[in-house]
PDB file of N, CA, C, O and CB in Angstrom:
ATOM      1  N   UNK A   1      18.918 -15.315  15.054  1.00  0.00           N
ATOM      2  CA  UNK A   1      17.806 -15.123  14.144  1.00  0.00           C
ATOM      3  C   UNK A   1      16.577 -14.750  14.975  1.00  0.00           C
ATOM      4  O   UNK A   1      16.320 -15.362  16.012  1.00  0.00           O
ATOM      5  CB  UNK A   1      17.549 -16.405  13.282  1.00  0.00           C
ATOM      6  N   UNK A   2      15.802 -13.727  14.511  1.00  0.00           N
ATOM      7  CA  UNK A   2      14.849 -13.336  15.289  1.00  0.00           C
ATOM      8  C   UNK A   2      13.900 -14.234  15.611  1.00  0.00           C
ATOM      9  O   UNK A   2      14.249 -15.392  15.383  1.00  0.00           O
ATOM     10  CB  UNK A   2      14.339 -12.376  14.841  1.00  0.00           C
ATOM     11  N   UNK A   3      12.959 -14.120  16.006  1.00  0.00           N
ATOM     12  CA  UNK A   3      11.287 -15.199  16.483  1.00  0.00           C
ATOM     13  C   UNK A   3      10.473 -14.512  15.096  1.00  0.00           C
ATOM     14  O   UNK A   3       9.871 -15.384  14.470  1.00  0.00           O
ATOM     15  CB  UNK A   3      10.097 -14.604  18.686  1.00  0.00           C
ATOM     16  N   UNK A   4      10.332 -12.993  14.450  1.00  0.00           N
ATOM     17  CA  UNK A   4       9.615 -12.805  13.661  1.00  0.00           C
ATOM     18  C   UNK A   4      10.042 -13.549  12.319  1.00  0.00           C
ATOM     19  O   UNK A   4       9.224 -14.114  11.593  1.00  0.00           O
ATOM     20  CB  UNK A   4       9.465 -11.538  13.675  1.00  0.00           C
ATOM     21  N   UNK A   5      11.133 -13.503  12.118  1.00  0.00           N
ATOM     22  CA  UNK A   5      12.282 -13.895  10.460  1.00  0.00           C
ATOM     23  C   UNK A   5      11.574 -15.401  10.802  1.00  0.00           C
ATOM     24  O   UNK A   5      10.643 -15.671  10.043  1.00  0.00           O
ATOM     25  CB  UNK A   5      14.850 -13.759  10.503  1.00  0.00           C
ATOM     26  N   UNK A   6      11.787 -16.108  11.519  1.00  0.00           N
ATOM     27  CA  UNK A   6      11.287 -17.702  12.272  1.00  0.00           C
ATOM     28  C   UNK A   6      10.196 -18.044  11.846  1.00  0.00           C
ATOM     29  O   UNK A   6      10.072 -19.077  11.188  1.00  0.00           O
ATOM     30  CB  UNK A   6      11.047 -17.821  13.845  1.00  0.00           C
ATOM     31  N   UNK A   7       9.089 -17.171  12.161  1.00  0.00           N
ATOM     32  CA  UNK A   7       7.775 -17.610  12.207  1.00  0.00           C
ATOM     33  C   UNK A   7       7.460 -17.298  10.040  1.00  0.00           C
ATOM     34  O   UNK A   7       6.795 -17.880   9.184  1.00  0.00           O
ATOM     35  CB  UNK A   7       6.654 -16.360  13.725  1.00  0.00           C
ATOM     36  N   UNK A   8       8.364 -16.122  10.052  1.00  0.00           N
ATOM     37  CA  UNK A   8       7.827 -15.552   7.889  1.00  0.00           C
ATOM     38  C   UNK A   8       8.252 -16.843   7.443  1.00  0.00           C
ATOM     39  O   UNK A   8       7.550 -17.612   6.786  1.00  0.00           O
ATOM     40  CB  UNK A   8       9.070 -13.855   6.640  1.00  0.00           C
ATOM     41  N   UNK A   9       9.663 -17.099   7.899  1.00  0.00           N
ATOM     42  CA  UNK A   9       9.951 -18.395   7.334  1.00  0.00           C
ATOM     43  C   UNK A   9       9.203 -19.650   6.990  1.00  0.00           C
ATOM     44  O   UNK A   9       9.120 -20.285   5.939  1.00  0.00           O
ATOM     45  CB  UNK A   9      10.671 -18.757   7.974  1.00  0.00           C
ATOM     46  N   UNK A  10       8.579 -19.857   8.423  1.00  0.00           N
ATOM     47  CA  UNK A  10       8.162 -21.117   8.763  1.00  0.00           C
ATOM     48  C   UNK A  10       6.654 -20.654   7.826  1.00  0.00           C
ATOM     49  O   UNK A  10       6.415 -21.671   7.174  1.00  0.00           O
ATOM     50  CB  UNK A  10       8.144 -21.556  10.682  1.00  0.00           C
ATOM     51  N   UNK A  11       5.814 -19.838   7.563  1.00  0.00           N
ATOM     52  CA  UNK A  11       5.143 -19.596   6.663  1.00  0.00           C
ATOM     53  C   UNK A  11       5.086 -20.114   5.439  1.00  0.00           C
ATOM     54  O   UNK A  11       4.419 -21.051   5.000  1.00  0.00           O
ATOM     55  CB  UNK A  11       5.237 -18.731   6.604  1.00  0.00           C
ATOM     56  N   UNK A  12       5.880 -19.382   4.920  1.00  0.00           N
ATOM     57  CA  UNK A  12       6.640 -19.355   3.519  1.00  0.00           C
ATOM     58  C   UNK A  12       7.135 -20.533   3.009  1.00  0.00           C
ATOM     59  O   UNK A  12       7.376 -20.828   1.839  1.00  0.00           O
ATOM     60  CB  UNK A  12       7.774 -18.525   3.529  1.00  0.00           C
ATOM     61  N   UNK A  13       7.262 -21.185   4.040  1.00  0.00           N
ATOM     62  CA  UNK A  13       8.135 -22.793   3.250  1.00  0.00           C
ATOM     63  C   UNK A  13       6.871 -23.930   3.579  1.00  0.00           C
ATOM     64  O   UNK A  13       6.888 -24.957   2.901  1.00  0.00           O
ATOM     65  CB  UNK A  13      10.146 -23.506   4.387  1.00  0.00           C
ATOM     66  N   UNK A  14       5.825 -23.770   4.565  1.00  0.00           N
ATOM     67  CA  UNK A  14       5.211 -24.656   4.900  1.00  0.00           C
ATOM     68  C   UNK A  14       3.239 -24.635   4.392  1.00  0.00           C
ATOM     69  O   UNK A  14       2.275 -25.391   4.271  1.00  0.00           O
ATOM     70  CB  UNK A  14       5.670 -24.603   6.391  1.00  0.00           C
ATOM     71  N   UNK A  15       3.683 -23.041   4.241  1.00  0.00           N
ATOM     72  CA  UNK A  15       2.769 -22.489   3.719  1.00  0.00           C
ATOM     73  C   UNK A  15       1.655 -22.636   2.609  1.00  0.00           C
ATOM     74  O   UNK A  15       1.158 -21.539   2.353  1.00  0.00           O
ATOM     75  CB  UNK A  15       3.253 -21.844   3.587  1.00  0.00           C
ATOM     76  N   UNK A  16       1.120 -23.680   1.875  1.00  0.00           N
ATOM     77  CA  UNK A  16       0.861 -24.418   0.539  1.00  0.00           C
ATOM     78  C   UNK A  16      -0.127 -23.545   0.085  1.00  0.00           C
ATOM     79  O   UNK A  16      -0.107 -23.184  -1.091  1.00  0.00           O
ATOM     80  CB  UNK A  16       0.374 -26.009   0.581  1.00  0.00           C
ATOM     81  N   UNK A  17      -1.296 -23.017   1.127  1.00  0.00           N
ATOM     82  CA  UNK A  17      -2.491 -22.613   0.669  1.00  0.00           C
ATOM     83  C   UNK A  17      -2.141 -21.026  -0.065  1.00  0.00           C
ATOM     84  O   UNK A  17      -3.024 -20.607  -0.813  1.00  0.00           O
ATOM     85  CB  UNK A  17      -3.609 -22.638   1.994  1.00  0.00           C
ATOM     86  N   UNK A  18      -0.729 -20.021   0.149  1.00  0.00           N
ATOM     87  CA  UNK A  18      -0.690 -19.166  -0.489  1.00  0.00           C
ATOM     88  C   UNK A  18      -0.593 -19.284  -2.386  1.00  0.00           C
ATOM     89  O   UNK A  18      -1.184 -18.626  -3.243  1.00  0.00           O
ATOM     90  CB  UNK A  18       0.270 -18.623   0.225  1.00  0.00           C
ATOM     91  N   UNK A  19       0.326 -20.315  -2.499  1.00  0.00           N
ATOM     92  CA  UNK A  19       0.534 -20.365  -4.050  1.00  0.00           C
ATOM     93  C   UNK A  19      -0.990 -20.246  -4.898  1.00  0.00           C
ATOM     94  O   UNK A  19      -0.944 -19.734  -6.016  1.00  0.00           O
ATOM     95  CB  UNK A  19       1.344 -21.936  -4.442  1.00  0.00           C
ATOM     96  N   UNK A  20      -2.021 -20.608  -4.492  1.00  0.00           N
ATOM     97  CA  UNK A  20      -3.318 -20.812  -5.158  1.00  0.00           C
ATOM     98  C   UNK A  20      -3.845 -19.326  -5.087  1.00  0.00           C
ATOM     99  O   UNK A  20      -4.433 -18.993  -6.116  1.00  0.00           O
ATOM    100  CB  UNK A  20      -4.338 -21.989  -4.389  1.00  0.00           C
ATOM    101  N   UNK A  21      -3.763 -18.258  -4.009  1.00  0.00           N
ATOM    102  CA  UNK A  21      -4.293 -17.074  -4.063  1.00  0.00           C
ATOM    103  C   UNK A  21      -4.133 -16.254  -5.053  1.00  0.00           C
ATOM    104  O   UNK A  21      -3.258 -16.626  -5.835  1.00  0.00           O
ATOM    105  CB  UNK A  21      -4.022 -16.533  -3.195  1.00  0.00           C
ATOM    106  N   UNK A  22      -4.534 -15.494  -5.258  1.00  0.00           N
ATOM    107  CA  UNK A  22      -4.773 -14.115  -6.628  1.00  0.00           C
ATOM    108  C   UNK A  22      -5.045 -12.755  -5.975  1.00  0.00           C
ATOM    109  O   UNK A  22      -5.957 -12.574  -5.169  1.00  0.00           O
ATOM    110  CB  UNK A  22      -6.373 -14.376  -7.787  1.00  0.00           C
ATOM    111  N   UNK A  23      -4.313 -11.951  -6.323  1.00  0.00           N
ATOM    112  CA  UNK A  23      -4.167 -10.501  -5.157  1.00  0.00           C
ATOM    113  C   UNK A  23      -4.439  -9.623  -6.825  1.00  0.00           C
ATOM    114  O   UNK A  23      -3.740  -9.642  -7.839  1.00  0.00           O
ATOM    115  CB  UNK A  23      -1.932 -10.109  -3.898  1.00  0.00           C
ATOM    116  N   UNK A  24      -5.428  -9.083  -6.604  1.00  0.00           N
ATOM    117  CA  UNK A  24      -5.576  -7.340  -7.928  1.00  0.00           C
ATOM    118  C   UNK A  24      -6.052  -6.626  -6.785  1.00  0.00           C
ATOM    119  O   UNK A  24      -6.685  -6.826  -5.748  1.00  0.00           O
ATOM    120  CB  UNK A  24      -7.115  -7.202  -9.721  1.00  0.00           C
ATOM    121  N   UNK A  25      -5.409  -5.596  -7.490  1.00  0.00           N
ATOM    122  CA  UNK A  25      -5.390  -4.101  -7.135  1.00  0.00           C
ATOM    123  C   UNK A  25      -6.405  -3.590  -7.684  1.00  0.00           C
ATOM    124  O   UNK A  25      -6.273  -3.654  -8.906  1.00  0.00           O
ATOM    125  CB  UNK A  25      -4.247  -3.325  -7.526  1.00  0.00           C
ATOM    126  N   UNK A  26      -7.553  -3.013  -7.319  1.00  0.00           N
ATOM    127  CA  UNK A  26      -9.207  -2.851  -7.678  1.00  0.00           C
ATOM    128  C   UNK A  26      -9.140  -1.362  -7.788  1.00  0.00           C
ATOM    129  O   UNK A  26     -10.297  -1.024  -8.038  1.00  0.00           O
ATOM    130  CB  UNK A  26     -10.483  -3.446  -6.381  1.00  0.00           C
ATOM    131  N   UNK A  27      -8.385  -0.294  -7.730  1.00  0.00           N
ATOM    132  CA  UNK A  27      -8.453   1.007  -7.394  1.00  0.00           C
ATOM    133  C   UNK A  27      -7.440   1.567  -6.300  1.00  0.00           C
ATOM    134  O   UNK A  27      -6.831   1.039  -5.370  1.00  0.00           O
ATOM    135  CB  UNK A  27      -9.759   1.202  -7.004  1.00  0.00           C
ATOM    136  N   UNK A  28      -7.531   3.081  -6.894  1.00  0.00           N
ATOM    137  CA  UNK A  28      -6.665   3.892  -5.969  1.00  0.00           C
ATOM    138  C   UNK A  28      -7.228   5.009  -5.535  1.00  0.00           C
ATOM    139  O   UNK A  28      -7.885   5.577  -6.408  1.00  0.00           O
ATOM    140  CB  UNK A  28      -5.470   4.271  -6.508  1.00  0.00           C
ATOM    141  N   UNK A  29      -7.210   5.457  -4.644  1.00  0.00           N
ATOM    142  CA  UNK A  29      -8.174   6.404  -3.781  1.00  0.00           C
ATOM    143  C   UNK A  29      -7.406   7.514  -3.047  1.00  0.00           C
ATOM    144  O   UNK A  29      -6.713   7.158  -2.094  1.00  0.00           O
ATOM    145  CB  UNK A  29      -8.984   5.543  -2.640  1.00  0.00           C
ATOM    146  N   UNK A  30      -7.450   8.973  -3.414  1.00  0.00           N
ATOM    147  CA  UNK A  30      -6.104   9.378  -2.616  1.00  0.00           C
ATOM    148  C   UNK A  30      -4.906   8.828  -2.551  1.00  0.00           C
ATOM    149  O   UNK A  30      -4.005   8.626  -3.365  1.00  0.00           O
ATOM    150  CB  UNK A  30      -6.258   9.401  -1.484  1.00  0.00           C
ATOM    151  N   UNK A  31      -5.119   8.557  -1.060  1.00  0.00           N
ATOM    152  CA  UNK A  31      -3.216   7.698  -0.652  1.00  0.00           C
ATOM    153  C   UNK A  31      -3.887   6.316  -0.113  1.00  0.00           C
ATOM    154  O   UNK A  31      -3.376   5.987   0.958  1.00  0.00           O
ATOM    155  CB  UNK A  31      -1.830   8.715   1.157  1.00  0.00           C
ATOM    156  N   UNK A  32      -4.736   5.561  -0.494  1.00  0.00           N
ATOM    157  CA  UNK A  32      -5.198   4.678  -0.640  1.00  0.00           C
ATOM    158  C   UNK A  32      -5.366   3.677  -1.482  1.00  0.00           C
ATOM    159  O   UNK A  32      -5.895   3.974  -2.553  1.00  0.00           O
ATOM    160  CB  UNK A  32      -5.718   4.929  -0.451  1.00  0.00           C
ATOM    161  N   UNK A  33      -4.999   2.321  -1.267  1.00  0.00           N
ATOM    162  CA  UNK A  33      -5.255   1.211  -2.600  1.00  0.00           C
ATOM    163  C   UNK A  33      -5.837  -0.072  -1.916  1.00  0.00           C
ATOM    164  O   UNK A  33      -5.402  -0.789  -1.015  1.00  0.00           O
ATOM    165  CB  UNK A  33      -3.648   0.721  -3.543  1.00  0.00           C
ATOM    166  N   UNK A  34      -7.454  -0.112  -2.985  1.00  0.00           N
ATOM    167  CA  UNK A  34      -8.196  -1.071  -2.470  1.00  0.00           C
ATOM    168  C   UNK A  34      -7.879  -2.804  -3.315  1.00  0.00           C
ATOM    169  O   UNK A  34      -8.010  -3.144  -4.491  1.00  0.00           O
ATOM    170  CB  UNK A  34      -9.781  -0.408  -2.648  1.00  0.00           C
ATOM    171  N   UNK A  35      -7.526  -3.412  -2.347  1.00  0.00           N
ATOM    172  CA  UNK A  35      -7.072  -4.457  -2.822  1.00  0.00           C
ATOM    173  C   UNK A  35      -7.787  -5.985  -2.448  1.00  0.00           C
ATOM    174  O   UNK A  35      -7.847  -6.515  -1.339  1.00  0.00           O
ATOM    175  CB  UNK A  35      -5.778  -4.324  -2.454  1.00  0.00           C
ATOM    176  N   UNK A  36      -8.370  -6.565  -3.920  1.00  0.00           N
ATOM    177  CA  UNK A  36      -8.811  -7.888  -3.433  1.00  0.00           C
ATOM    178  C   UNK A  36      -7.702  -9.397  -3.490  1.00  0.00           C
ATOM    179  O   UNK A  36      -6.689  -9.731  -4.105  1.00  0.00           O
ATOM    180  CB  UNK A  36     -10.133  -8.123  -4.368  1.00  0.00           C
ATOM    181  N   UNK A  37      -8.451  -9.883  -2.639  1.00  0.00           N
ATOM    182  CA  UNK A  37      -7.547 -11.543  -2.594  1.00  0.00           C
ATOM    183  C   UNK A  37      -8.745 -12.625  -2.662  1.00  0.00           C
ATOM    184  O   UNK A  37      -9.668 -12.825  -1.872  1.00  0.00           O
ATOM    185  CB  UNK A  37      -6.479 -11.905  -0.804  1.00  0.00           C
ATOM    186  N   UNK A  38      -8.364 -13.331  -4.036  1.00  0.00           N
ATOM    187  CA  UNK A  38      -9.116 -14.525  -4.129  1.00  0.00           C
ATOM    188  C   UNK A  38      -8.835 -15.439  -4.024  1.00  0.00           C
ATOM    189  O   UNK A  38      -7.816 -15.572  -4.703  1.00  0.00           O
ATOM    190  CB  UNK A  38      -9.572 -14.739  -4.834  1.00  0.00           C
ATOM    191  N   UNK A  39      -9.221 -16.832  -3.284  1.00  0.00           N
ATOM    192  CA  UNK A  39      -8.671 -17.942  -3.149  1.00  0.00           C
ATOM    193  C   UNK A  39     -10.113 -19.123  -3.182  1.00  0.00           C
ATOM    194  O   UNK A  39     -10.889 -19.418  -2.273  1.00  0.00           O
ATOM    195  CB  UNK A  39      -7.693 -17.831  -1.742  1.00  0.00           C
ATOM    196  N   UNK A  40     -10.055 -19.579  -4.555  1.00  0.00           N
ATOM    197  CA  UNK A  40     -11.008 -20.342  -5.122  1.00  0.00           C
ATOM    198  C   UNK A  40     -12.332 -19.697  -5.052  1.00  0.00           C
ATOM    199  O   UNK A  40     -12.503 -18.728  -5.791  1.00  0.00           O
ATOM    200  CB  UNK A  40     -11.015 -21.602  -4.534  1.00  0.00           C
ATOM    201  N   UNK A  41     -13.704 -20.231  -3.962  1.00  0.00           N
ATOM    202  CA  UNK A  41     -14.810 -19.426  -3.733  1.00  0.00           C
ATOM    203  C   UNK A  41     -14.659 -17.963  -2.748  1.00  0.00           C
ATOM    204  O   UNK A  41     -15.479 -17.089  -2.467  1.00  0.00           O
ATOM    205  CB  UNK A  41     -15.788 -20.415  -3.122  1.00  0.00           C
ATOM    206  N   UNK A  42     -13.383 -18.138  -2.429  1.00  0.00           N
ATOM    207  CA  UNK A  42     -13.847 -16.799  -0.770  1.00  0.00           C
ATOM    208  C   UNK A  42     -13.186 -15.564  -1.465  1.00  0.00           C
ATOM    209  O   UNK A  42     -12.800 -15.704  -2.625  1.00  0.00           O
ATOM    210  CB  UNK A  42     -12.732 -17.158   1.399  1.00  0.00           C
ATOM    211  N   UNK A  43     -13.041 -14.451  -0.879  1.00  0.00           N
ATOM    212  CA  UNK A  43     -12.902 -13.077  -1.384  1.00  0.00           C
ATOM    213  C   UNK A  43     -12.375 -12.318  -0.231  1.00  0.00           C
ATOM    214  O   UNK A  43     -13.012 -12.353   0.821  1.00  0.00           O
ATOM    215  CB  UNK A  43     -14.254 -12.458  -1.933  1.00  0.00           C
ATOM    216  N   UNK A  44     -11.669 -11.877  -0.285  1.00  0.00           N
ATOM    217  CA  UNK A  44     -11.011 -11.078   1.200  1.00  0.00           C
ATOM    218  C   UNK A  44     -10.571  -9.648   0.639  1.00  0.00           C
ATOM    219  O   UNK A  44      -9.587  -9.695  -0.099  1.00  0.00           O
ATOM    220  CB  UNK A  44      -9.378 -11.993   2.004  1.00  0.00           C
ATOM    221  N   UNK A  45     -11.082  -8.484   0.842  1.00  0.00           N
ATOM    222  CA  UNK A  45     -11.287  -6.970   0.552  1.00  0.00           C
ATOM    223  C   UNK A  45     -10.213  -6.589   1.430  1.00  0.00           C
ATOM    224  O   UNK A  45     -10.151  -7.257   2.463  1.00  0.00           O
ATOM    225  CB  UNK A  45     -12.822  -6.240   0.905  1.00  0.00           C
ATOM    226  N   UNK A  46      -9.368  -5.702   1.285  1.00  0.00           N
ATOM    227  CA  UNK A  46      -9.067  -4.825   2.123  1.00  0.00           C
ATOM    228  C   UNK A  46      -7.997  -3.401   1.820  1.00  0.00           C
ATOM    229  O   UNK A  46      -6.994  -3.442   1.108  1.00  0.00           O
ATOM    230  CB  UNK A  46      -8.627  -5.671   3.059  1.00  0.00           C
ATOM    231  N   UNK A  47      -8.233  -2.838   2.162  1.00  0.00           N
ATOM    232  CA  UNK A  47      -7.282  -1.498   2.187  1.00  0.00           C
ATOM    233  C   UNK A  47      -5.872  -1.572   2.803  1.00  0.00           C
ATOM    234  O   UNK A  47      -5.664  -2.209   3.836  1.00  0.00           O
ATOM    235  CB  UNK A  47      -7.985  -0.377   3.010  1.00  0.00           C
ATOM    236  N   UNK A  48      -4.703  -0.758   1.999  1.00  0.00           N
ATOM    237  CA  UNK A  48      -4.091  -0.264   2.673  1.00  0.00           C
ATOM    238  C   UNK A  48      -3.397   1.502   2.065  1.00  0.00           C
ATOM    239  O   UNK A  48      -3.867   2.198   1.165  1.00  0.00           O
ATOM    240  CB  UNK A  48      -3.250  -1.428   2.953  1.00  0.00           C
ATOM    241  N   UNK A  49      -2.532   1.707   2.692  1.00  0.00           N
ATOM    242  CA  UNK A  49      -1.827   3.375   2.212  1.00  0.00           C
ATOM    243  C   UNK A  49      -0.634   3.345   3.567  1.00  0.00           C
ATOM    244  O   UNK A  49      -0.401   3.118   4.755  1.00  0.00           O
ATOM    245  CB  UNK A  49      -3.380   5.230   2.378  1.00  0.00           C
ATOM    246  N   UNK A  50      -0.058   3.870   1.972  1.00  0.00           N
ATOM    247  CA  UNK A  50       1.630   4.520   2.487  1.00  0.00           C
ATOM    248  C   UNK A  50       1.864   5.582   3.440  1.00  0.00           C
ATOM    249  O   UNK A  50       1.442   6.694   3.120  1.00  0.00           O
ATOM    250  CB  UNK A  50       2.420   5.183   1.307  1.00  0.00           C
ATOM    251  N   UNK A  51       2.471   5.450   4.580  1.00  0.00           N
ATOM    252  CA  UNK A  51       3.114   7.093   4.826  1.00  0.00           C
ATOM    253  C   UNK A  51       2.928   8.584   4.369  1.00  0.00           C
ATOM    254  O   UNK A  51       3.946   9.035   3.844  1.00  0.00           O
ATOM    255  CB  UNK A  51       4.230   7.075   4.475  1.00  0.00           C
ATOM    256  N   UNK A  52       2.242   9.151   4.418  1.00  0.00           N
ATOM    257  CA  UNK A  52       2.115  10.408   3.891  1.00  0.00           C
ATOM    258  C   UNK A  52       2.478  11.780   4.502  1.00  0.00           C
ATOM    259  O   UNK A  52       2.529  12.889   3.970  1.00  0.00           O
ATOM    260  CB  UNK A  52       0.978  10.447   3.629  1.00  0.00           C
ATOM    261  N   UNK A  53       2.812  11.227   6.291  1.00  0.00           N
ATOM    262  CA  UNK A  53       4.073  11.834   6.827  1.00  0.00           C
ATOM    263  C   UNK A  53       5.129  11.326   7.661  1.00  0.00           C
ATOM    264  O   UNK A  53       5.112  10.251   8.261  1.00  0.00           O
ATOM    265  CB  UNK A  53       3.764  12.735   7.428  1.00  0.00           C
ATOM    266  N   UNK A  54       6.260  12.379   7.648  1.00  0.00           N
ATOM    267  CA  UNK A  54       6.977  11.594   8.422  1.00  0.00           C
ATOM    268  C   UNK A  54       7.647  12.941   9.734  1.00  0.00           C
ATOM    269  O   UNK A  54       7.569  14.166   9.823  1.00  0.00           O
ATOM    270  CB  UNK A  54       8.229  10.664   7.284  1.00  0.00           C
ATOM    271  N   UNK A  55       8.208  11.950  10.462  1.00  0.00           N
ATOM    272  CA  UNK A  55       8.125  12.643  12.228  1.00  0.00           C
ATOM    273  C   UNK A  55       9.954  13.427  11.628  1.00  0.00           C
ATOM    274  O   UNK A  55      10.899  12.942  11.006  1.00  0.00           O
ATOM    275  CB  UNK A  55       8.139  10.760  14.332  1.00  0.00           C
ATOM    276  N   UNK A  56       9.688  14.783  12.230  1.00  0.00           N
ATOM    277  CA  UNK A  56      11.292  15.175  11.906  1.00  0.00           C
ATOM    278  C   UNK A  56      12.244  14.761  12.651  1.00  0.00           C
ATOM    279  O   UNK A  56      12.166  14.564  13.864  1.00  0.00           O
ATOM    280  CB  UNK A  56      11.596  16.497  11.924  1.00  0.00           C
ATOM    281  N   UNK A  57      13.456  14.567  11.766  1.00  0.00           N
ATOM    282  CA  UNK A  57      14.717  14.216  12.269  1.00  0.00           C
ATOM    283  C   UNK A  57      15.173  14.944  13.681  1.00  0.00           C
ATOM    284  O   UNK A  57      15.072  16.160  13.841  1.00  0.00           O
ATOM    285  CB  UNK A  57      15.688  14.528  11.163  1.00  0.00           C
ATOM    286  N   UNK A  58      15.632  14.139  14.574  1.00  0.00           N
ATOM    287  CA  UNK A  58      15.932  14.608  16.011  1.00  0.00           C
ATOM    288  C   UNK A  58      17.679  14.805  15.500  1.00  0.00           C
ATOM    289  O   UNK A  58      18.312  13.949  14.883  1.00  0.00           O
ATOM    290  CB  UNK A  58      15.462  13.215  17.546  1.00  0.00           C
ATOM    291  N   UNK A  59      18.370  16.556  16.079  1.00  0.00           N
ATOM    292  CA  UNK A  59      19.698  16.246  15.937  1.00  0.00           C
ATOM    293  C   UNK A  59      20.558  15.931  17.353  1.00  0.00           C
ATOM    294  O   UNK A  59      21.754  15.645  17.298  1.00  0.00           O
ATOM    295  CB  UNK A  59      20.268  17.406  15.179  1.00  0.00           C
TER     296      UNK A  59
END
């Protein structure tokens, strides 16, 4: 089992303060989506975007 799978795990099961958060999707921008996370008083903004290219196949 990897060290990364280890550590999501150990997150995920020990993790308490995620269940209370609230994630909306505020807009889409191009290949962009601005996304907030609320957790009681605090507010955490941030962006992300998909792939919009990809590297060609080596034969």
């Amino acid at each position: 089992m990897s060290i990364i799978f280890k550590i999501i795990f150990f997150i995920l099961l020990f993790g308490s303060n995620s269940y209370s958060e609230e994630l909306n999707k505020i807009g889409t921008f191009k290949d962009w989506d601005a996304i907030v996370v609320t957790n009681g008083d605090s507010k955490v903004c941030f962006a992300q975007s998909k792939p919009v290219l990809q590297s060609p196949k080596k034969k």
